[in-house]
N, CA, C and O atoms as a printed pandas DataFrame, in Angstrom:
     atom_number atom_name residue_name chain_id  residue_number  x_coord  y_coord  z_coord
0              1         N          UNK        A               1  -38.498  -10.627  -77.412
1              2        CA          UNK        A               1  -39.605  -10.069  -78.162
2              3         C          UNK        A               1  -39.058   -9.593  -79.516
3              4         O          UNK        A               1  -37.989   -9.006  -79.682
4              5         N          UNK        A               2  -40.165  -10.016  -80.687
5              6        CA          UNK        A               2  -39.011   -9.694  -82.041
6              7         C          UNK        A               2  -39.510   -7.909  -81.995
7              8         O          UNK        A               2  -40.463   -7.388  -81.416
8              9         N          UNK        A               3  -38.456   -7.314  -82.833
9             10        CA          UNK        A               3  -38.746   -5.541  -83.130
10            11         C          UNK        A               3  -39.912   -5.605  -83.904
11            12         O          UNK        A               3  -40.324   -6.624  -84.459
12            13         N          UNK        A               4  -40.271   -4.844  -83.923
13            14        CA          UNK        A               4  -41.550   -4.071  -85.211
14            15         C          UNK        A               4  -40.801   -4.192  -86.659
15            16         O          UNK        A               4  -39.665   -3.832  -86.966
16            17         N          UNK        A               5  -41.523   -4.639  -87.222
17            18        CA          UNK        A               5  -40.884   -4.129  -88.585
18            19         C          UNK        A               5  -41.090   -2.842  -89.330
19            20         O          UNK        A               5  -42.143   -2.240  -89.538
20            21         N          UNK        A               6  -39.444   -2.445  -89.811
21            22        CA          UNK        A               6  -39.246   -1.090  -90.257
22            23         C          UNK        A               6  -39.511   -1.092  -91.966
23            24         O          UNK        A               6  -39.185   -1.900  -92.834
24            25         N          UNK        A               7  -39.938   -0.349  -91.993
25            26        CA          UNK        A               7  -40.339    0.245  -93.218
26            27         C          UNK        A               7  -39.194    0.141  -94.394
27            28         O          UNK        A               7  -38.099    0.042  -93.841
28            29         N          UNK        A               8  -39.065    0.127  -95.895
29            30        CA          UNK        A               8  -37.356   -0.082  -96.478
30            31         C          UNK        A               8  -37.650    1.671  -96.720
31            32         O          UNK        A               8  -36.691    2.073  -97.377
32            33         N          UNK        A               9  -38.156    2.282  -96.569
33            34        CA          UNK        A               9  -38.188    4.113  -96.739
34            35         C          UNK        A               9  -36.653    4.140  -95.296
35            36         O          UNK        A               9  -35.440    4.331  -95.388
36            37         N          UNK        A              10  -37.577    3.843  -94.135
37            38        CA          UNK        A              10  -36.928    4.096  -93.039
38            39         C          UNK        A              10  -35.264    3.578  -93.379
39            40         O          UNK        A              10  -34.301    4.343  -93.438
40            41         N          UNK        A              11  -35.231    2.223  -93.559
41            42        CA          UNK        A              11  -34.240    1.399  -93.841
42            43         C          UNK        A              11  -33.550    2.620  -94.941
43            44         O          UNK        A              11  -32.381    2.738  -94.573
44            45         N          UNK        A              12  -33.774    3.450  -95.989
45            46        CA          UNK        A              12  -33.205    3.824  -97.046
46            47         C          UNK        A              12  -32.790    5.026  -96.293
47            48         O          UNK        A              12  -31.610    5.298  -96.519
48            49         N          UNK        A              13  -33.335    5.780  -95.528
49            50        CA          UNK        A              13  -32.949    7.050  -94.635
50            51         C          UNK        A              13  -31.863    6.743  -93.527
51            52         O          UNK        A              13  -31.033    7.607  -93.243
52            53         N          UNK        A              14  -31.869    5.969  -93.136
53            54        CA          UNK        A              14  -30.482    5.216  -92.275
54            55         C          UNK        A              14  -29.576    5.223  -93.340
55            56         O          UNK        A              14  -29.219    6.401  -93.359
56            57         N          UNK        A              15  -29.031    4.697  -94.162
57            58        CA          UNK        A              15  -28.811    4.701  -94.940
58            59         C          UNK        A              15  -27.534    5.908  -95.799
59            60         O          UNK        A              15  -26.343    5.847  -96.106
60            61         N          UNK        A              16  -28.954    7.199  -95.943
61            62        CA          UNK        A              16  -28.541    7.959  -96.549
62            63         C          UNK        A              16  -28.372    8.979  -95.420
63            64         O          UNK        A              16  -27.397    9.568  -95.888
64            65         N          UNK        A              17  -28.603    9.548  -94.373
65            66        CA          UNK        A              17  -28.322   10.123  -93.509
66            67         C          UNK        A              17  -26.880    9.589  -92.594
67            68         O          UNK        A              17  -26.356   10.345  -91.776
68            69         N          UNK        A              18  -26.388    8.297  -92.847
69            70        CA          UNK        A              18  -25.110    7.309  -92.298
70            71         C          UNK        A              18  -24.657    7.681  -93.537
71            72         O          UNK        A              18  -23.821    8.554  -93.304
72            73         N          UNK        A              19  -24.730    7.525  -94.657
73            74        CA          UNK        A              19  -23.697    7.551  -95.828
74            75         C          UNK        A              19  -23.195    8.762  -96.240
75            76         O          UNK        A              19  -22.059    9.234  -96.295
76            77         N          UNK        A              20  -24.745    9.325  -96.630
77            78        CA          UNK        A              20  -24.208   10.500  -97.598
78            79         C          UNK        A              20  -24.087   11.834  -96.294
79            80         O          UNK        A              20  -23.170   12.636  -96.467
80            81         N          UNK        A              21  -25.073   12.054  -94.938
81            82        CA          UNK        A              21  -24.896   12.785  -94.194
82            83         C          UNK        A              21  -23.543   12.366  -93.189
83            84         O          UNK        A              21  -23.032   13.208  -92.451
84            85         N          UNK        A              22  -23.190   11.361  -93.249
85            86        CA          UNK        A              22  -22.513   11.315  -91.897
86            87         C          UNK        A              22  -22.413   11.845  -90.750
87            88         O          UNK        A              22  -21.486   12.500  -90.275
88            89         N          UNK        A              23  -23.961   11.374  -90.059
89            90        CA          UNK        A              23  -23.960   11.320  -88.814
90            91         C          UNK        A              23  -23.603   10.406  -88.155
91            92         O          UNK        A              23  -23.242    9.417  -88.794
92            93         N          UNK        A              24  -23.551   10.334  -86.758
93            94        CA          UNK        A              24  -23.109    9.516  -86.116
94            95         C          UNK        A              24  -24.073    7.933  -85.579
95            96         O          UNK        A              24  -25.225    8.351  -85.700
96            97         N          UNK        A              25  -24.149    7.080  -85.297
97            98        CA          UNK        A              25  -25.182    6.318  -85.324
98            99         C          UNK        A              25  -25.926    6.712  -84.607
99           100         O          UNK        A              25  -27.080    6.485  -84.970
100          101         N          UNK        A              26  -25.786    7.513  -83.201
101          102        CA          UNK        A              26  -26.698    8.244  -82.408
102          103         C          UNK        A              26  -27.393    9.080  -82.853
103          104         O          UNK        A              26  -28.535    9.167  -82.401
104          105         N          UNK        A              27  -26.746   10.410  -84.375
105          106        CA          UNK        A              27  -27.343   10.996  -84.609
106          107         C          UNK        A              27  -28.585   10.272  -85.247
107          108         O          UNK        A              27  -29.713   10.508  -84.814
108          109         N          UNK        A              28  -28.371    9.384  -86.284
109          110        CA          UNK        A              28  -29.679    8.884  -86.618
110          111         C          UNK        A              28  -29.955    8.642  -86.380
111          112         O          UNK        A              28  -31.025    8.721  -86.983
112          113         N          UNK        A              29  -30.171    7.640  -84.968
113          114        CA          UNK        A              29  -31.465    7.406  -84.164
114          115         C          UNK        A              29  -31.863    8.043  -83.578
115          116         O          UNK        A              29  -32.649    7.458  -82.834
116          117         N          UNK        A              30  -31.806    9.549  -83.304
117          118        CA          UNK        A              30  -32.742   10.563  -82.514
118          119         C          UNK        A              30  -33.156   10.768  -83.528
119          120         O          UNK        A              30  -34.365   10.544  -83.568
120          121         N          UNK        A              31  -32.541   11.268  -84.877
121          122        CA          UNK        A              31  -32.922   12.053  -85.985
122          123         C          UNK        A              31  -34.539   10.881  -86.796
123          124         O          UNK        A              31  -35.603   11.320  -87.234
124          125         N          UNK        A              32  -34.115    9.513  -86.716
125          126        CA          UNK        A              32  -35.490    8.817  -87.500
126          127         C          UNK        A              32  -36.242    8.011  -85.974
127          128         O          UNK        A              32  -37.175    7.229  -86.157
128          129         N          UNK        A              33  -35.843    8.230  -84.827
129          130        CA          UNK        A              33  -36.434    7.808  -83.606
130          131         C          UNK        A              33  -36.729    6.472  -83.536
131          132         O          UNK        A              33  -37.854    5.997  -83.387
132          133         N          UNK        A              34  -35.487    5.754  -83.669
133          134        CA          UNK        A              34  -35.186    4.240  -83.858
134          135         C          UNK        A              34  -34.345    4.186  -82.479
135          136         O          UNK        A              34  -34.230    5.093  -81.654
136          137         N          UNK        A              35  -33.855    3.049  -82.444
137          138        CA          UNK        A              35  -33.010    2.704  -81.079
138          139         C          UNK        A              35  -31.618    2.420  -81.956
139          140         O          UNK        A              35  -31.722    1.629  -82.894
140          141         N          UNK        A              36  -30.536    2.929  -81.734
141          142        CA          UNK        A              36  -29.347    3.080  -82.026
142          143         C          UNK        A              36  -28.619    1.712  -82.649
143          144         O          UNK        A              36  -27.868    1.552  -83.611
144          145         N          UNK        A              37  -29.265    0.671  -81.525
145          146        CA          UNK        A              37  -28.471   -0.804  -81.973
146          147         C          UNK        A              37  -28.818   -1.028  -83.394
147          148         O          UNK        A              37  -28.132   -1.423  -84.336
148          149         N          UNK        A              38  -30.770   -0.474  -83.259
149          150        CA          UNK        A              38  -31.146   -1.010  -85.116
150          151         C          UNK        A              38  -30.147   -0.116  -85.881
151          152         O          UNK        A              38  -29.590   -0.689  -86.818
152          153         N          UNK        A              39  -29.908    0.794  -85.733
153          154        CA          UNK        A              39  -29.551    1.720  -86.889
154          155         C          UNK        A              39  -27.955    1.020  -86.642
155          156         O          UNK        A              39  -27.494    1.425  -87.709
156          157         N          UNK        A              40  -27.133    0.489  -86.193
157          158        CA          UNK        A              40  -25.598    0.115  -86.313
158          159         C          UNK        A              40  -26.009   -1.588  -86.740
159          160         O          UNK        A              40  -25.261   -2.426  -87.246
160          161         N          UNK        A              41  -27.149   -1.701  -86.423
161          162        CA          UNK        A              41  -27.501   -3.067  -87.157
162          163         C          UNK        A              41  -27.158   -2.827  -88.969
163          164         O          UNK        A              41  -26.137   -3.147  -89.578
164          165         N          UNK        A              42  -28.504   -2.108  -89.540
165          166        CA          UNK        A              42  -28.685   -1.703  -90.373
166          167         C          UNK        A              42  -27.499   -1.634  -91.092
167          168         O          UNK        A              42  -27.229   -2.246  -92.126
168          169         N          UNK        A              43  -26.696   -0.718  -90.374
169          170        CA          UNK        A              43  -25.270   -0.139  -91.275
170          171         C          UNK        A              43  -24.630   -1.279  -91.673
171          172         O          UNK        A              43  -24.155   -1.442  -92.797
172          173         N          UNK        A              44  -24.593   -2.503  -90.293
173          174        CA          UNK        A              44  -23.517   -3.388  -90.970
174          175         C          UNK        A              44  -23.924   -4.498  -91.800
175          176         O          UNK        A              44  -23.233   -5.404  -92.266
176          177         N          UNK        A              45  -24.859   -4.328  -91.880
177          178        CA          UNK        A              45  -26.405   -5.661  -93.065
178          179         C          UNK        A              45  -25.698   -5.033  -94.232
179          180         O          UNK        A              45  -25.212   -5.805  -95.058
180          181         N          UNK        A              46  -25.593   -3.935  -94.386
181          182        CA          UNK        A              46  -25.819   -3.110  -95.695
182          183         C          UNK        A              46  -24.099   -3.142  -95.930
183          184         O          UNK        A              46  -23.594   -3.088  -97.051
184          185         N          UNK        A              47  -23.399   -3.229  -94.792
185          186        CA          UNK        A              47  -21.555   -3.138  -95.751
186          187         C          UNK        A              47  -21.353   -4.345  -95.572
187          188         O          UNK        A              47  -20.249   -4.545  -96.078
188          189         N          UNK        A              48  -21.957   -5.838  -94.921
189          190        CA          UNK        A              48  -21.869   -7.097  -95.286
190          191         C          UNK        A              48  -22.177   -7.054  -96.957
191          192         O          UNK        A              48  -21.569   -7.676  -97.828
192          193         N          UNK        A              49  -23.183   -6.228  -97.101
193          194        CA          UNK        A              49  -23.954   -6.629  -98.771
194          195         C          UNK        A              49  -23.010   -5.411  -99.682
195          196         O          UNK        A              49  -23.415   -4.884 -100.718
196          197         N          UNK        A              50  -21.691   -5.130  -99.026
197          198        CA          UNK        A              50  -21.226   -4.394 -100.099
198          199         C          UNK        A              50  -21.884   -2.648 -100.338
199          200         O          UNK        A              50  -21.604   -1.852 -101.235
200          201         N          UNK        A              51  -22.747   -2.500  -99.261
201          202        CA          UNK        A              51  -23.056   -0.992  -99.978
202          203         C          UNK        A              51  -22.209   -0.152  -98.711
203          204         O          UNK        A              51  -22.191   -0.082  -97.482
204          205         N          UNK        A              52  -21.599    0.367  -99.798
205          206        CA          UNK        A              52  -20.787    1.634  -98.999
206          207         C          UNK        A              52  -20.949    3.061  -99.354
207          208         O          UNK        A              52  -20.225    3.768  -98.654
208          209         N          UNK        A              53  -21.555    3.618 -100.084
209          210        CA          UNK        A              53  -22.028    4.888 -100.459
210          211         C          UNK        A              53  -22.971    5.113 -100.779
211          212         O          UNK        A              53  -23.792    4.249 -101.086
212          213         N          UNK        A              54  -23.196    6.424 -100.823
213          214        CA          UNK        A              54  -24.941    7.169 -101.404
214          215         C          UNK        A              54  -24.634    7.778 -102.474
215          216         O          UNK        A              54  -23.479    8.170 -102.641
216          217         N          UNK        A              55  -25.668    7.988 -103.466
217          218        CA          UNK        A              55  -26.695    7.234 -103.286
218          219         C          UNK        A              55  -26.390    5.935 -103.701
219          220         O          UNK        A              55  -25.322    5.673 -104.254
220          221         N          UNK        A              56  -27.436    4.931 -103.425
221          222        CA          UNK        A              56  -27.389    3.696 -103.883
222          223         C          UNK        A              56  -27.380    3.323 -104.835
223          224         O          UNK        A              56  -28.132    3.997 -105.539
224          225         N          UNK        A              57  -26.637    2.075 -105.682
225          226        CA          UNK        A              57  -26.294    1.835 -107.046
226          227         C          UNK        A              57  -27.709    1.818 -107.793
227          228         O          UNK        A              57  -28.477    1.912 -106.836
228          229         N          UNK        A              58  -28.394    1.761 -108.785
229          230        CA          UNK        A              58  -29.146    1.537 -109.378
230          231         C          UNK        A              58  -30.543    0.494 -109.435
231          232         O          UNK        A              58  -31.739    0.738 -109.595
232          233         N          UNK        A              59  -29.750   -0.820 -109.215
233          234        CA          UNK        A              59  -30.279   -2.326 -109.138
234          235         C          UNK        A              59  -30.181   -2.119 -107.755
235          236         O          UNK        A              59  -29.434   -2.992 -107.313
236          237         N          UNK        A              60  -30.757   -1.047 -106.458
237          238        CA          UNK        A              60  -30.755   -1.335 -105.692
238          239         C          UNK        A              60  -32.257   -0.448 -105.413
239          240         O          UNK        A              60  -32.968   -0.420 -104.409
240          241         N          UNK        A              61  -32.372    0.114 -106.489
241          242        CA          UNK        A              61  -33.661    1.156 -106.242
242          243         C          UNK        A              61  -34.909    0.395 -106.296
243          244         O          UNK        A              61  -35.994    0.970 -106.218
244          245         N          UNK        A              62  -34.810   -0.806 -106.419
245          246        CA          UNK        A              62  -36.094   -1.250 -106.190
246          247         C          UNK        A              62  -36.252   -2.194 -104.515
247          248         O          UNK        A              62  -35.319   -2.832 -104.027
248          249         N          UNK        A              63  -37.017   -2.120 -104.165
249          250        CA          UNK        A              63  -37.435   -1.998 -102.474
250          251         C          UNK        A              63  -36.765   -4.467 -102.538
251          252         O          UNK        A              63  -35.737   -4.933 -102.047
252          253         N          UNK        A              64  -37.517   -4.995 -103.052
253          254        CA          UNK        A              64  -36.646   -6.054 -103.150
254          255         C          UNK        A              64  -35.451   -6.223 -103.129
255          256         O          UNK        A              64  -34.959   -7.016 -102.326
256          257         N          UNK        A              65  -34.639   -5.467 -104.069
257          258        CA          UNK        A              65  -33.511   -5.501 -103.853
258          259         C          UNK        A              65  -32.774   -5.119 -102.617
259          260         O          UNK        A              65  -31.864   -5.782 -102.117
260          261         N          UNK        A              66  -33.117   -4.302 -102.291
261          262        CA          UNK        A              66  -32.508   -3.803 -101.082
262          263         C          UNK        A              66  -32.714   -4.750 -100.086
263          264         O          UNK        A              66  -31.664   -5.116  -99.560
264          265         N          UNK        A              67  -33.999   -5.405  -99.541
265          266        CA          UNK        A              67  -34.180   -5.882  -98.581
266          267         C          UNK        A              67  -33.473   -7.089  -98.742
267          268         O          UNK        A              67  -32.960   -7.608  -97.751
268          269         N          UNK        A              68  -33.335   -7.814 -100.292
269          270        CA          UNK        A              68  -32.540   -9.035 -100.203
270          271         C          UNK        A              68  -31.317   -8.590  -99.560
271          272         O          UNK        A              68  -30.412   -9.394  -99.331
């Protein structure tokens, strides 16, 4: 069954709660009430594409960009 699709807000709060909070991947999925695999999904989409810190570079603030 495919997931629901997540929001790029949600996607940007994984994100910044993994980057700039460093929680643990568990913490953010209780904390945005996702299932843990998405959120260690997420993380590694995003350091395949090179993003490793918060906030996000510039040319990334627009919701396209990111999702590319």
């Amino acid at each position: 069954m495919p997931r629901p699709h997540t929001t790029m807000r949600k996607i940007r709060d994984v994100l910044r709660l993994r980057l700039s909070d460093q929680l643990s991947l568990r913490q953010v999925s209780l904390s945005l009430a996702i299932p843990h695999t998405t959120v260690a999904d997420y993380v590694r989409r995003a350091r395949d594409a090179g993003i490793t810190s918060w906030p996000l570079p510039e040319e990334l603030s627009d919701d396209d960009a990111l999702e590319a």
